[in-house]
C-alpha positions as semicolon CSV with decimal commas, in nm:
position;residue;x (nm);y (nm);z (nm)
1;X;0,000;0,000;0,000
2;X;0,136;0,339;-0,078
3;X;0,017;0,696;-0,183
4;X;0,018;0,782;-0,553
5;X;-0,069;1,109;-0,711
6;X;-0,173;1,149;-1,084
7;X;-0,235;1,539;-1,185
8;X;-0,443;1,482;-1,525
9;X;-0,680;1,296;-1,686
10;X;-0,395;1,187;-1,967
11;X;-0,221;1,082;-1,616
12;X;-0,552;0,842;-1,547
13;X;-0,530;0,727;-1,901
14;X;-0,125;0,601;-1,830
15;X;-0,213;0,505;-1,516
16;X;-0,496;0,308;-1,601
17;X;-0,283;0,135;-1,871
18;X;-0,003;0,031;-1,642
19;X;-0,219;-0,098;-1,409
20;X;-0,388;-0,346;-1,632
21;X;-0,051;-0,486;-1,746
22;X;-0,016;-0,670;-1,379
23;X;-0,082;-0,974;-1,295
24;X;-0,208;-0,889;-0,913
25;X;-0,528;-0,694;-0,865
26;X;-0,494;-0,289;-0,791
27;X;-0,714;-0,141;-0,617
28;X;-0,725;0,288;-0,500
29;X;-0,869;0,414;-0,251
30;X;-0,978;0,772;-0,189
31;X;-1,018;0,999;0,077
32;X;-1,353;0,949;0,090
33;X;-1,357;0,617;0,119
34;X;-1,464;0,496;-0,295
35;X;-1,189;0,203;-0,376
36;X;-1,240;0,148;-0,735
37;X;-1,048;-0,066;-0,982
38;X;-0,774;0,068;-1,107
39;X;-0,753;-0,059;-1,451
40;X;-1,111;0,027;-1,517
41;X;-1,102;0,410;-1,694
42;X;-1,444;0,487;-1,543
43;X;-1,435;0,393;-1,189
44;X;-1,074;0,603;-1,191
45;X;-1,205;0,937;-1,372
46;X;-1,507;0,900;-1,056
47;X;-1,218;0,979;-0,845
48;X;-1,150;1,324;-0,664
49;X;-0,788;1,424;-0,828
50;X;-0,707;1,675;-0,689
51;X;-0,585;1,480;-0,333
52;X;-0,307;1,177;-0,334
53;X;-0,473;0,839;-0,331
54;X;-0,334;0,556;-0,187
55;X;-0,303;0,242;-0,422
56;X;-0,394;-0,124;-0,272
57;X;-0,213;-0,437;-0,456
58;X;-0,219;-0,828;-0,282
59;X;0,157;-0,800;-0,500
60;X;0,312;-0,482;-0,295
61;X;0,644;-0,569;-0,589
62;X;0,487;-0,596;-0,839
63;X;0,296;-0,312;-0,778
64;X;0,636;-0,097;-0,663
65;X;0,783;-0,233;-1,001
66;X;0,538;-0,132;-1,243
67;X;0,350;0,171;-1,065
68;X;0,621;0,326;-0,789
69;X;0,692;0,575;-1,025
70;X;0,353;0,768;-0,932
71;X;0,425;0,748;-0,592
72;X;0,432;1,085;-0,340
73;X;0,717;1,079;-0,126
């Protein structure tokens, strides 16, 4: 589990398409409380942006591997 932050909709769109690539499940939660799927366009662009969410994968290197690079440190 760790924070991510993406800053535009072409961000969700990358995001979105890295995410699908793995193997593991990903799922993001918001602030709020909505966890959606995170290779599923919709459920992402349902998301409040504008605040870090924090990513959710059963495969914490897998997901460090292919999606760290979004993360807020």
């Amino acid at each position: 589990m760790f924070t991510i932050k993406l800053n535009s909709q072409q961000d969700v769109h990358q995001f979105v398409r890295e995410a699908s690539s793995m193997k593991a499940p990903v799922r993001i939660s918001a602030l709020n409380n909505t966890v959606v799927n995170a290779s599923s366009v919709l459920g992402m662009l349902t998301l409040d942006l504008s605040n870090p969410i924090v990513l959710n994968c059963d495969d914490e290197a897998e997901a460090r591997a292919v999606l760290g690079h979004w993360e807020v440190r």
